[in-house]
C-alpha positions as CSV (number, residue, x, y, z in Angstrom):
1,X,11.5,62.6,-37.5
2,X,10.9,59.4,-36.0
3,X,12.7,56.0,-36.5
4,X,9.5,54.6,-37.2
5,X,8.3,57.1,-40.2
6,X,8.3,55.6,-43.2
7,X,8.0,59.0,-45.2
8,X,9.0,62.9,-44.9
9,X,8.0,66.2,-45.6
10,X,10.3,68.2,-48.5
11,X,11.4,70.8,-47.0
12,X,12.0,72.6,-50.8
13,X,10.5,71.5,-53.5
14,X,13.0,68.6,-55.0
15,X,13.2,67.9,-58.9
16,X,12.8,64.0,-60.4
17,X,15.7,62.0,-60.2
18,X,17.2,64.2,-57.2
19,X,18.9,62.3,-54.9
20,X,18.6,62.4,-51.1
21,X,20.0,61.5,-47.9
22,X,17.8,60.4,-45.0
23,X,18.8,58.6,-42.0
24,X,21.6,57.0,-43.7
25,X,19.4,56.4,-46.5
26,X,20.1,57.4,-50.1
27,X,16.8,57.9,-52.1
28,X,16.2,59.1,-55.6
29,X,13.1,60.8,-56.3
30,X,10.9,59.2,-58.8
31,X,9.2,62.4,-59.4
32,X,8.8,65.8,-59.0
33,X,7.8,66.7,-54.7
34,X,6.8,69.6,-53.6
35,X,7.8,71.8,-50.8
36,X,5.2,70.5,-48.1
37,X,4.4,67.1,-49.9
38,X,5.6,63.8,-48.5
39,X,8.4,61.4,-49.6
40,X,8.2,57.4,-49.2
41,X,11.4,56.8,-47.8
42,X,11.0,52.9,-48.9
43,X,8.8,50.3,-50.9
44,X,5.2,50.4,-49.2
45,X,2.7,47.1,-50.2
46,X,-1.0,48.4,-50.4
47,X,-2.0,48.2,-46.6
48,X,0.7,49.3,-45.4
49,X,0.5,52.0,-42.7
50,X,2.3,55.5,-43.5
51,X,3.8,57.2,-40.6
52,X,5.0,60.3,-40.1
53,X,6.7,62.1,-37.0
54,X,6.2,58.8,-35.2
55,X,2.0,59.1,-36.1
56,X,-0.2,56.6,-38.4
57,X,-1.2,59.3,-40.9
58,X,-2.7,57.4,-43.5
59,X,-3.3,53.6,-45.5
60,X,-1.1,52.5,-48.9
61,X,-4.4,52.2,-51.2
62,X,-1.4,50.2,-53.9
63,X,2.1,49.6,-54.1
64,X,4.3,53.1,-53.4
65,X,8.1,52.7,-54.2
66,X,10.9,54.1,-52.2
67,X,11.1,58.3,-53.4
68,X,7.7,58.2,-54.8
69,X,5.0,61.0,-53.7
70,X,2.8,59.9,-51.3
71,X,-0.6,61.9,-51.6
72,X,-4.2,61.0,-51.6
73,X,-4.2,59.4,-54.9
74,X,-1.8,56.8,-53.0
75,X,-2.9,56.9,-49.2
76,X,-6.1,57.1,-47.5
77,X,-6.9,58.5,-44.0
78,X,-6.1,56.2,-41.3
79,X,-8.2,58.6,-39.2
80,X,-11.5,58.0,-41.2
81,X,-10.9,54.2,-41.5
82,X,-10.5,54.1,-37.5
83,X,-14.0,55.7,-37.2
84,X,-15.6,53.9,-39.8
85,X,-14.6,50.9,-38.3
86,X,-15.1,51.7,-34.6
């Protein structure tokens, strides 16, 4: 991880209401993530950049609270905005 990321990767697949421990950081999941599905690890505005291992991976398309799933009905590629734009 990176001290810039702003979500991780469950490692297992973590139950609602679960609470963990990330960089100091207690989080309780607002729903059910599974293994290989990313975590927000705080409140993200729609805009908002979503980085992971240090990387822009992907655009807040609305709001995303801390220990929500972050997915594509939440993000969009920051990847396909780049070349759309370029």
């Amino acid at each position: 991880m990176n001290s810039e990321d702003n979500c991780a990767t469950a490692l297992a697949t973590i139950s609602k209401d679960a609470e963990i421990e990330i960089n100091g950081n207690r989080i309780k999941l607002n729903e059910d993530i599974e293994i290989g599905h990313k975590i927000a690890l705080k409140d993200l505005k729609k805009g908002d950049l979503i980085k992971k291992y240090g990387e822009i991976i992907g655009i807040a398309i609305i709001d995303i609270k801390a220990g929500d799933w972050i997915h594509t009905h939440n993000i969009k590629s920051h990847y396909l905005e780049k070349i759309k734009n370029d």
